[in-house]
MARNUVEX-64175 format. One record per residue: x, y, z of N, C-alpha, C, CB in turn; residue number from 1; residue in three letters. Coordinates in pm, 1 decimal, decimal comma, always signed. Atoms other than C-alpha are relative to their C-alpha. Glycine has a CB too. Layout:
[[X; Y; Z]; [X; Y; Z]; [X; Y; Z]; [X; Y; Z]; NUM; 'ALA']
...
// end
This chain:
[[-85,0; -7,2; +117,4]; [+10798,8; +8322,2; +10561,3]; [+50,1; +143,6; -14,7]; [-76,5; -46,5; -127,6]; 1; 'UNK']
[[+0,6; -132,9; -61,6]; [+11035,4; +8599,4; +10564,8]; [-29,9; +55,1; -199,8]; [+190,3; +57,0; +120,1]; 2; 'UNK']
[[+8,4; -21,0; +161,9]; [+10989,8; +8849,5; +10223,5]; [+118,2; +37,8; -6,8]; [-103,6; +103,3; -71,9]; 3; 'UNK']
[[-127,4; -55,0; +53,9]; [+11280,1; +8888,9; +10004,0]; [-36,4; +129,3; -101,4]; [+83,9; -125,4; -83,5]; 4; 'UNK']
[[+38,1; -176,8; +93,8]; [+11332,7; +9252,2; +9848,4]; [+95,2; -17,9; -107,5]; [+47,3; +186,0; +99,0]; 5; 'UNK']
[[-89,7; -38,8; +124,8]; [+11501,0; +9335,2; +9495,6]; [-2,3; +115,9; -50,1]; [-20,8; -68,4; -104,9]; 6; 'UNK']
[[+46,6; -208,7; -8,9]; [+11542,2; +9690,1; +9408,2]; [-84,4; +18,2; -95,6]; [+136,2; +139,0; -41,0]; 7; 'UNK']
[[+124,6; -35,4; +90,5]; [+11269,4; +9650,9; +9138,9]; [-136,9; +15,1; +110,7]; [-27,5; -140,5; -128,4]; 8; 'UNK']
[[+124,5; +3,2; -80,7]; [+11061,1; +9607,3; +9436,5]; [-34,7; +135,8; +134,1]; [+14,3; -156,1; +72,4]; 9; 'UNK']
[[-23,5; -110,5; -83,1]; [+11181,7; +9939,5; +9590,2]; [-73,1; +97,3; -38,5]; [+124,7; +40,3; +7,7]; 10; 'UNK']
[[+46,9; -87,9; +57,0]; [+10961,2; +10209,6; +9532,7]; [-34,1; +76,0; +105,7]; [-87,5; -31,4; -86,3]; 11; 'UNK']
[[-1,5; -116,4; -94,8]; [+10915,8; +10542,9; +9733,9]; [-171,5; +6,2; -13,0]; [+106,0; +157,6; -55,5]; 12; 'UNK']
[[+180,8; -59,8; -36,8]; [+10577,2; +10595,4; +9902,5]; [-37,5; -127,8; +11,3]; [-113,8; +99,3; -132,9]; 13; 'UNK']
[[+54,8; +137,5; -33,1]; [+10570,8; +10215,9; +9947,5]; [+3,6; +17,6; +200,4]; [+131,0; -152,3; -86,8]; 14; 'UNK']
[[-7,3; +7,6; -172,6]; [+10465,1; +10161,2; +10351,7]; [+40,7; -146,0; -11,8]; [-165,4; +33,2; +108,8]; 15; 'UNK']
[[-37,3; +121,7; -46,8]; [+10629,8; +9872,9; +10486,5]; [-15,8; +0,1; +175,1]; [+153,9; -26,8; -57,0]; 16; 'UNK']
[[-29,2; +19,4; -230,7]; [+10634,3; +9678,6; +10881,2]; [+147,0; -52,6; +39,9]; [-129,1; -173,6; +101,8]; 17; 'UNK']
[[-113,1; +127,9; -60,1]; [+10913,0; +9495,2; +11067,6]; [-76,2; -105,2; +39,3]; [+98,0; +36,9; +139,0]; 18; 'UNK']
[[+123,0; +128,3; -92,2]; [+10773,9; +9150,3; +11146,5]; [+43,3; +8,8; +131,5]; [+9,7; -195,2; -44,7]; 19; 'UNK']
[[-21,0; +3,7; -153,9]; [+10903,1; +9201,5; +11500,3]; [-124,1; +20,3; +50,6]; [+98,3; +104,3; +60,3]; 20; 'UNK']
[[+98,5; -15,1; -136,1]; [+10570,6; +9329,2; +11607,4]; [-129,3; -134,3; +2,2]; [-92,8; +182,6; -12,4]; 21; 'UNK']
[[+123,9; +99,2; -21,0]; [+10319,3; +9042,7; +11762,6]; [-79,5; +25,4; -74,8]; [-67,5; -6,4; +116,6]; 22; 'UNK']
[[+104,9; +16,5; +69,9]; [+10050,8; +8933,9; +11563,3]; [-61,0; -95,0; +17,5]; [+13,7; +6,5; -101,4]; 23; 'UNK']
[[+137,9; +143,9; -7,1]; [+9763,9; +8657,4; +11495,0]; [-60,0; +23,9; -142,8]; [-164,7; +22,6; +150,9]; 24; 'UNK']
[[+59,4; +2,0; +136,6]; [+9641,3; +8534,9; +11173,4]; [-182,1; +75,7; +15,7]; [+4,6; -192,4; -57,7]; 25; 'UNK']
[[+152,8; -6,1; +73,1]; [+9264,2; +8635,8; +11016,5]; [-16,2; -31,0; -109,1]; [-61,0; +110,5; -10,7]; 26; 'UNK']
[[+50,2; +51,4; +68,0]; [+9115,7; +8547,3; +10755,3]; [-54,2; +120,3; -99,1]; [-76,5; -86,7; +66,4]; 27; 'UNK']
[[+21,0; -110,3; +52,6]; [+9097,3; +8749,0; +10472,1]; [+1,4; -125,1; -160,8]; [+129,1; +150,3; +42,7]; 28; 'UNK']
[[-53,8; +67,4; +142,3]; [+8985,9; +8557,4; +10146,0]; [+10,5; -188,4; +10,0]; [+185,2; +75,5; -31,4]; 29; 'UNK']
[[-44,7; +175,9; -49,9]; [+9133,1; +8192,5; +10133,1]; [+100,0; +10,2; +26,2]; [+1,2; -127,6; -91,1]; 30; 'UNK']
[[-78,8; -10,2; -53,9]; [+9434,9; +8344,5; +10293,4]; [-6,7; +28,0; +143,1]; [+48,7; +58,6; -60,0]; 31; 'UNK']
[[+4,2; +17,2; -139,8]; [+9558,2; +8383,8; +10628,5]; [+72,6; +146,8; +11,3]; [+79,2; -148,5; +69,6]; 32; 'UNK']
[[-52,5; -114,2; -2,6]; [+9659,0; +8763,1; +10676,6]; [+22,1; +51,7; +111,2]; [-55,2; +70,7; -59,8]; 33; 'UNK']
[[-56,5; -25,5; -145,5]; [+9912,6; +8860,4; +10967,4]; [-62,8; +165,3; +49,6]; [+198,8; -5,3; -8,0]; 34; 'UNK']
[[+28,4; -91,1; -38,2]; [+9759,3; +9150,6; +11147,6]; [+32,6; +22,9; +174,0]; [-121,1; +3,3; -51,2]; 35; 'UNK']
[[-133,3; +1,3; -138,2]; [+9963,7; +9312,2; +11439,7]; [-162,1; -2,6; +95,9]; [+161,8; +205,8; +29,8]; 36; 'UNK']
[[+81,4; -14,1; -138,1]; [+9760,2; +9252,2; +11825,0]; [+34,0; +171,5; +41,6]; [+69,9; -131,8; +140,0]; 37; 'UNK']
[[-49,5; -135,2; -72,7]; [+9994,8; +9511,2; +11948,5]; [+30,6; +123,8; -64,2]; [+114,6; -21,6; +64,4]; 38; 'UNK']
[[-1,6; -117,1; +86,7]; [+9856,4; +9834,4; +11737,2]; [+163,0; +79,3; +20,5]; [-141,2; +106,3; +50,2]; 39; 'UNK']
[[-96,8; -128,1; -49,4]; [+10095,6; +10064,7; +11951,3]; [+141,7; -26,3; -26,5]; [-9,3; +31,1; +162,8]; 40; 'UNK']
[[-101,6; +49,3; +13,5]; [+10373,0; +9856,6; +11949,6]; [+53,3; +22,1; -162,2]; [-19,4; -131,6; +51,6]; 41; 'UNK']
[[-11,0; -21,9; +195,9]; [+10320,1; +9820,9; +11518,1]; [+24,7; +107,2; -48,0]; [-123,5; -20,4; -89,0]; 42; 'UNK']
[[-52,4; -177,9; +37,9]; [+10312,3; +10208,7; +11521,4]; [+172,6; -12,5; -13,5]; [-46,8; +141,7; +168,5]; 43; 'UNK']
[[-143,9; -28,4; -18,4]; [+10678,0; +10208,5; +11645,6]; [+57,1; -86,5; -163,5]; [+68,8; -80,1; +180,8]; 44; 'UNK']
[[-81,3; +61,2; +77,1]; [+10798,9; +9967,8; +11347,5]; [-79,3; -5,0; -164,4]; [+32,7; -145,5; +75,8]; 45; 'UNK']
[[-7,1; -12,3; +106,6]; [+10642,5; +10086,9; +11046,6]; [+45,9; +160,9; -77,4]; [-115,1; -54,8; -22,1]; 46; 'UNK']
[[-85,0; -101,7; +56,0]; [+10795,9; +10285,7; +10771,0]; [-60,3; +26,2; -132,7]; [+151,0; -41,7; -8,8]; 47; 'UNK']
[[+40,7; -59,1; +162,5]; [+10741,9; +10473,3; +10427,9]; [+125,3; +21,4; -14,7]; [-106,0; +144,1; -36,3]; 48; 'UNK']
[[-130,5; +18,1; +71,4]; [+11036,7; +10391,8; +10172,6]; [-12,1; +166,7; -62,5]; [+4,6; -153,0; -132,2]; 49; 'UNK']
[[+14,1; -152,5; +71,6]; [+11126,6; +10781,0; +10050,3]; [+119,9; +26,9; -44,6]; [-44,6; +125,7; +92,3]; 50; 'UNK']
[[-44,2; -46,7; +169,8]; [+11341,9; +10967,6; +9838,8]; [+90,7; +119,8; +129,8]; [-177,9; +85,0; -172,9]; 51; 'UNK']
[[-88,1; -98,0; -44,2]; [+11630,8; +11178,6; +10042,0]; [+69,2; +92,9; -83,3]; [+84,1; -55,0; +61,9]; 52; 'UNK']
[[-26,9; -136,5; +59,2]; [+11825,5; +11470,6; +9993,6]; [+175,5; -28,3; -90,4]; [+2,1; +139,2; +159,2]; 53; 'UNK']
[[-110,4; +56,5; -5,0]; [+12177,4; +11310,7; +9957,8]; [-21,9; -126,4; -166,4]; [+16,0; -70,2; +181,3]; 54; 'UNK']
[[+35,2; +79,1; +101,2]; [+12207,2; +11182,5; +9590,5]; [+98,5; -135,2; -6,0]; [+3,8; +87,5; -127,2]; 55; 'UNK']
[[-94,7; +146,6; -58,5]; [+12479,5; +10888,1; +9706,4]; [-70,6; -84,5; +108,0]; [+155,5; +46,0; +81,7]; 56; 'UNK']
[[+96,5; +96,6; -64,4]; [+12205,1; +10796,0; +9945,2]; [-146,5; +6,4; -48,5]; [-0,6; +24,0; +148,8]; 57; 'UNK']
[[+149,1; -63,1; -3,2]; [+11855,4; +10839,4; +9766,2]; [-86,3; -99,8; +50,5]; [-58,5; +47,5; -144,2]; 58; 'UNK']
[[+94,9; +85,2; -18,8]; [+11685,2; +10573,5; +9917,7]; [-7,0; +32,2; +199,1]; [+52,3; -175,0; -75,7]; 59; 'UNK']
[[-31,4; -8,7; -147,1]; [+11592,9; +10614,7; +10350,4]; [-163,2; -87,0; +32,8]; [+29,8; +198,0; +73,6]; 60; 'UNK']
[[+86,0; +3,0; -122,0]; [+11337,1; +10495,7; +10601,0]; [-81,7; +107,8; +56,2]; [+73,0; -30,0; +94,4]; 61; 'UNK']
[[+55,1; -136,1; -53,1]; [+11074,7; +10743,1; +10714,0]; [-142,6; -66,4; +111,9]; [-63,5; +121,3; -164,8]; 62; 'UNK']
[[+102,3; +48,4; -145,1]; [+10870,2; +10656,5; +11065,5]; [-112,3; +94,6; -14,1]; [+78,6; +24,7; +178,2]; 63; 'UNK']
[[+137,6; -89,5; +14,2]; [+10535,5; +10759,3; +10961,2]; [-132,4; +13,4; +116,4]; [-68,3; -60,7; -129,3]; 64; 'UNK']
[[+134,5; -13,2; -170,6]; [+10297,5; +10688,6; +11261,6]; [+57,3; -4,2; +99,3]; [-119,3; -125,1; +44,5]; 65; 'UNK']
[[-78,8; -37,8; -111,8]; [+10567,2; +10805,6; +11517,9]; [+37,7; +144,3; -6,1]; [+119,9; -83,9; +8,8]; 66; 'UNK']
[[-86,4; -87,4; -11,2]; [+10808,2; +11086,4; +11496,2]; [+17,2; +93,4; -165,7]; [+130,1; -85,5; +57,6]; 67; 'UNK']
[[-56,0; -90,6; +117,3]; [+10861,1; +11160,7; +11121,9]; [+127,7; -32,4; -25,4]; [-1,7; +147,9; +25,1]; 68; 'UNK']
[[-125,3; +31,6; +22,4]; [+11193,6; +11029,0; +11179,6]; [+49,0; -1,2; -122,7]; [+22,4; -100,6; +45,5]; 69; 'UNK']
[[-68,1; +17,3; +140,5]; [+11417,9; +10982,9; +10824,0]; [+122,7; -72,6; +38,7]; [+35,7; +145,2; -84,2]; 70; 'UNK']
[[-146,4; +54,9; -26,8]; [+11699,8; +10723,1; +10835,3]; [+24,0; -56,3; -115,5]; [+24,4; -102,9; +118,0]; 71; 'UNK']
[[-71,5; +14,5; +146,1]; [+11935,8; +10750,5; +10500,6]; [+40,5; -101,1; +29,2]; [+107,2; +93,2; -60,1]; 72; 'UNK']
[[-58,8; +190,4; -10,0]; [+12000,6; +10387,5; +10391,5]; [+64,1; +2,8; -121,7]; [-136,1; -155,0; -0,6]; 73; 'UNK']
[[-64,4; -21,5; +100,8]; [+12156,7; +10469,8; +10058,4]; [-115,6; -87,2; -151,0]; [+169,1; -65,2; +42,6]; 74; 'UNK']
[[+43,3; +14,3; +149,7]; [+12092,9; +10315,8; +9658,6]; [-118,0; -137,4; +52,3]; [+163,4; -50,0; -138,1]; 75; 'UNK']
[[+130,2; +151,4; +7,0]; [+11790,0; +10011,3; +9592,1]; [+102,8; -111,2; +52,4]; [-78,7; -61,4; -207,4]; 76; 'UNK']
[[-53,2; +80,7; -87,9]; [+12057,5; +9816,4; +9672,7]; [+40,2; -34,4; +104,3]; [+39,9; -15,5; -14,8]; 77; 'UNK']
[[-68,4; +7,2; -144,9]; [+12190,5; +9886,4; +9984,5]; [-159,9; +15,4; +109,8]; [+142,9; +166,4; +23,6]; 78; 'UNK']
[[+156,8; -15,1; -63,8]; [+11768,4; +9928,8; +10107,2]; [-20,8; -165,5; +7,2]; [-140,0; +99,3; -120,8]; 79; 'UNK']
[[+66,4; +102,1; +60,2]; [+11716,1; +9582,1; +9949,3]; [+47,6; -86,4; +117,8]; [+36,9; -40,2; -159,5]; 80; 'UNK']
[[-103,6; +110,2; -85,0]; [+12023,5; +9435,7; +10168,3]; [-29,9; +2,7; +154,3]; [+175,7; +43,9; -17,7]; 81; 'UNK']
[[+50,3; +10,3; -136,4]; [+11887,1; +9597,4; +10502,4]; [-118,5; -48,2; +13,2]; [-2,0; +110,6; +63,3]; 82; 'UNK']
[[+167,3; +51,7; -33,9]; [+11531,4; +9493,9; +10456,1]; [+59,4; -171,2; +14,5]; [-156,5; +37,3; -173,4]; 83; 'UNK']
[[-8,2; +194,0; +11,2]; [+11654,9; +9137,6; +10339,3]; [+108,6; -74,9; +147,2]; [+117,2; -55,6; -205,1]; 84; 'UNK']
[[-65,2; +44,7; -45,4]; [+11899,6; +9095,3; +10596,8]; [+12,4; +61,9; +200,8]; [+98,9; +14,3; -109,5]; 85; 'UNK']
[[+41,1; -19,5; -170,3]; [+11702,2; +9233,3; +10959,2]; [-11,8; -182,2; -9,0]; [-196,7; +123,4; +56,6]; 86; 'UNK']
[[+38,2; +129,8; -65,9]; [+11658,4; +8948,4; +11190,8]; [-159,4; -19,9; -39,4]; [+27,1; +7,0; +175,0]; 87; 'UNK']
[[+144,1; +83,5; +36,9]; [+11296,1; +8928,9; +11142,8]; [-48,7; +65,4; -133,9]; [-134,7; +19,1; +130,0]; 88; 'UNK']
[[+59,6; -56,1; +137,5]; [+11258,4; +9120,9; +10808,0]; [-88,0; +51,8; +36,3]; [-39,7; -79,2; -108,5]; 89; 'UNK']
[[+85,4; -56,8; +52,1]; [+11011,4; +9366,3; +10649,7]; [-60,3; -70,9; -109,8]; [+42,0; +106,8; -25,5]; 90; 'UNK']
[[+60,0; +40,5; +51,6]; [+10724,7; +9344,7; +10476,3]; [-78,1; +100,8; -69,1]; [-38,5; -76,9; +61,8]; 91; 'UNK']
[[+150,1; -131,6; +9,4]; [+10427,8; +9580,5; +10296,8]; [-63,6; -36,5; +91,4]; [-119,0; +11,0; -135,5]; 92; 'UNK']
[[+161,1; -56,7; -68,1]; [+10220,2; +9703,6; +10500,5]; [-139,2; -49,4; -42,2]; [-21,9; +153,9; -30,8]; 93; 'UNK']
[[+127,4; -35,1; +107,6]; [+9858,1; +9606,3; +10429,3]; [-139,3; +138,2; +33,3]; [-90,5; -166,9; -5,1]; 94; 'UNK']
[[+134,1; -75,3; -79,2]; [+9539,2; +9854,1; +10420,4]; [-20,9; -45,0; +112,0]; [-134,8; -10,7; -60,0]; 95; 'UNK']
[[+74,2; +56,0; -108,4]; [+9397,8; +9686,4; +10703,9]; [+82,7; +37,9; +112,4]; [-26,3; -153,2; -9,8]; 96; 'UNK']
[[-69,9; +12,8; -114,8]; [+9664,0; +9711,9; +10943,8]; [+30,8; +165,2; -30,1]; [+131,3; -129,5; +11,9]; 97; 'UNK']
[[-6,0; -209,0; +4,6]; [+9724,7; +10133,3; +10848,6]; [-121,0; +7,5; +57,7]; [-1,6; +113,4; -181,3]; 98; 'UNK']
[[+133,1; +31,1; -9,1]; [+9339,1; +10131,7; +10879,6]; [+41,1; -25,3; +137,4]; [-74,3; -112,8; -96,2]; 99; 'UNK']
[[+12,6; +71,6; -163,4]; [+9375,2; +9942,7; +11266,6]; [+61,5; +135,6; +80,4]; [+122,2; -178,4; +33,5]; 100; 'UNK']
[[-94,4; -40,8; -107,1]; [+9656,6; +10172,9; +11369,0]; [-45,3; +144,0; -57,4]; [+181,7; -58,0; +1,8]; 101; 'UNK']
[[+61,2; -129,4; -11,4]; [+9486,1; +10503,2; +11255,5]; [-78,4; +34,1; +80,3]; [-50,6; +31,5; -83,7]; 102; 'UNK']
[[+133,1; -13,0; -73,3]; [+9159,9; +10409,6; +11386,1]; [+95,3; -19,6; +184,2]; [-149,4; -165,5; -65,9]; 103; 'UNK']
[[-28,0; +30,1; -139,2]; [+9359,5; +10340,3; +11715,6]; [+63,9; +115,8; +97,6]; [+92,5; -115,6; -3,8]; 104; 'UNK']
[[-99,7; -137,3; -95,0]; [+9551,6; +10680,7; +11793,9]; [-63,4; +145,0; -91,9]; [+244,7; -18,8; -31,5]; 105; 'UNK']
[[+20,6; -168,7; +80,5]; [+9470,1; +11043,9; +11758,4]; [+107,2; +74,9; -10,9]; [-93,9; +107,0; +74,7]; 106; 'UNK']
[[-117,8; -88,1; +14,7]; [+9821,6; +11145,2; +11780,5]; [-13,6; +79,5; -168,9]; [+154,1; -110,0; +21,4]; 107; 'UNK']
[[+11,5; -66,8; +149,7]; [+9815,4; +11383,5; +11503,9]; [-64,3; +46,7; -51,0]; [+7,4; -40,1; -79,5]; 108; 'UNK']
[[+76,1; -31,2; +53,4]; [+9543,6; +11445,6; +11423,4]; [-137,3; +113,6; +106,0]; [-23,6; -133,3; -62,2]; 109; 'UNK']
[[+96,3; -102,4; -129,9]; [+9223,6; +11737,2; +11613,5]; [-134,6; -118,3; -34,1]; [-51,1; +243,1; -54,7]; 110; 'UNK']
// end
Protein backbone atom coordinates (compact mmCIF):
# COMPACT_ATOMS: atom_id res chain seq x y z
CA UNK A 1 0.00 0.00 0.00
CA UNK A 2 1.61 3.00 -1.29
CA UNK A 3 1.54 6.17 1.54
CA UNK A 4 -0.14 9.27 0.55
CA UNK A 5 1.56 12.65 1.81
CA UNK A 6 -0.33 16.08 2.64
CA UNK A 7 1.75 18.96 3.58
CA UNK A 8 0.41 18.69 7.19
CA UNK A 9 2.35 15.59 7.07
CA UNK A 10 5.55 17.43 5.98
CA UNK A 11 7.75 18.16 8.66
CA UNK A 12 11.61 18.81 8.62
CA UNK A 13 13.78 16.28 10.48
CA UNK A 14 11.18 13.68 9.44
CA UNK A 15 13.46 10.50 7.89
CA UNK A 16 11.73 8.92 5.18
CA UNK A 17 12.64 5.56 2.50
CA UNK A 18 11.77 4.97 -1.18
CA UNK A 19 9.93 1.64 -1.27
CA UNK A 20 12.19 0.71 -4.18
CA UNK A 21 14.55 -0.98 -1.85
CA UNK A 22 13.86 -5.01 -1.36
CA UNK A 23 12.41 -6.08 1.66
CA UNK A 24 10.52 -8.99 3.73
CA UNK A 25 7.90 -8.64 6.24
CA UNK A 26 8.54 -9.27 10.35
CA UNK A 27 6.60 -9.19 12.81
CA UNK A 28 6.45 -6.48 15.00
CA UNK A 29 3.25 -6.46 17.30
CA UNK A 30 0.07 -7.78 15.39
CA UNK A 31 1.54 -6.05 12.42
CA UNK A 32 3.61 -6.98 9.64
CA UNK A 33 6.57 -4.37 9.40
CA UNK A 34 8.53 -3.98 5.96
CA UNK A 35 12.17 -4.08 6.80
CA UNK A 36 14.73 -3.57 3.89
CA UNK A 37 17.07 -7.23 3.21
CA UNK A 38 19.28 -5.02 1.21
CA UNK A 39 20.76 -2.65 4.22
CA UNK A 40 23.29 -1.10 1.61
CA UNK A 41 21.09 -0.79 -1.04
CA UNK A 42 18.30 1.10 1.73
CA UNK A 43 21.29 3.40 2.63
CA UNK A 44 21.24 4.77 -0.99
CA UNK A 45 17.32 5.64 -0.80
CA UNK A 46 16.74 7.17 2.40
CA UNK A 47 16.24 10.78 3.17
CA UNK A 48 15.69 13.54 5.94
CA UNK A 49 12.87 16.12 4.85
CA UNK A 50 14.89 19.68 5.68
CA UNK A 51 14.55 23.21 5.57
CA UNK A 52 16.75 24.99 2.59
CA UNK A 53 18.25 28.14 1.95
CA UNK A 54 16.04 29.35 -1.00
CA UNK A 55 12.76 30.78 0.55
CA UNK A 56 10.63 29.87 -2.92
CA UNK A 57 11.99 26.44 -2.28
CA UNK A 58 12.00 25.73 1.61
CA UNK A 59 11.27 22.31 1.52
CA UNK A 60 14.42 19.62 -0.09
CA UNK A 61 15.61 16.06 0.28
CA UNK A 62 18.76 15.46 2.28
CA UNK A 63 20.69 11.82 1.73
CA UNK A 64 21.58 11.14 5.21
CA UNK A 65 23.39 7.69 5.26
CA UNK A 66 25.25 8.49 1.93
CA UNK A 67 26.73 11.68 0.75
CA UNK A 68 24.90 14.52 2.60
CA UNK A 69 23.51 15.27 -0.66
CA UNK A 70 20.50 18.24 -0.55
CA UNK A 71 17.97 18.18 -3.43
CA UNK A 72 15.62 21.54 -3.37
CA UNK A 73 12.05 20.30 -4.07
CA UNK A 74 10.30 23.54 -3.25
CA UNK A 75 6.83 24.48 -0.83
CA UNK A 76 4.77 21.29 1.28
CA UNK A 77 3.19 21.15 -1.73
CA UNK A 78 5.33 20.59 -4.39
CA UNK A 79 7.33 17.79 -1.63
CA UNK A 80 3.84 16.26 -1.09
CA UNK A 81 3.39 15.88 -5.09
CA UNK A 82 6.96 14.23 -5.53
CA UNK A 83 6.67 11.85 -2.66
CA UNK A 84 2.97 11.03 -3.77
CA UNK A 85 3.68 10.71 -7.27
CA UNK A 86 7.37 8.42 -7.43
CA UNK A 87 6.71 5.14 -9.01
CA UNK A 88 7.07 3.25 -5.90
CA UNK A 89 6.57 6.08 -3.29
CA UNK A 90 8.02 7.07 0.11
CA UNK A 91 7.43 6.29 3.32
CA UNK A 92 8.79 7.06 7.22
CA UNK A 93 11.42 5.50 7.99
CA UNK A 94 11.05 3.27 11.07
CA UNK A 95 13.58 3.03 14.20
CA UNK A 96 14.34 -0.37 13.36
CA UNK A 97 15.41 -0.05 9.95
CA UNK A 98 17.91 3.39 10.93
CA UNK A 99 18.93 1.03 13.82
CA UNK A 100 19.77 -2.07 10.94
CA UNK A 101 21.53 0.34 8.63
CA UNK A 102 23.73 2.03 11.35
CA UNK A 103 24.53 -1.11 13.01
CA UNK A 104 25.57 -2.24 9.41
CA UNK A 105 28.22 0.47 8.19
CA UNK A 106 30.95 2.43 9.84
CA UNK A 107 31.08 4.90 7.14
CA UNK A 108 31.22 7.86 9.27
CA UNK A 109 31.81 7.16 12.03
CA UNK A 110 35.89 6.07 14.15
Amino acid sequence: MKNIWAPKDVTAGLFIIRESSPKHPTKKGNSSVPVPVNIGFARTVTYKIGFGQDKKKPYGLISVMTDGWYHDVGTAEELCDKLNNDEYGYRPLTKEEMFKMLESSDQGFY
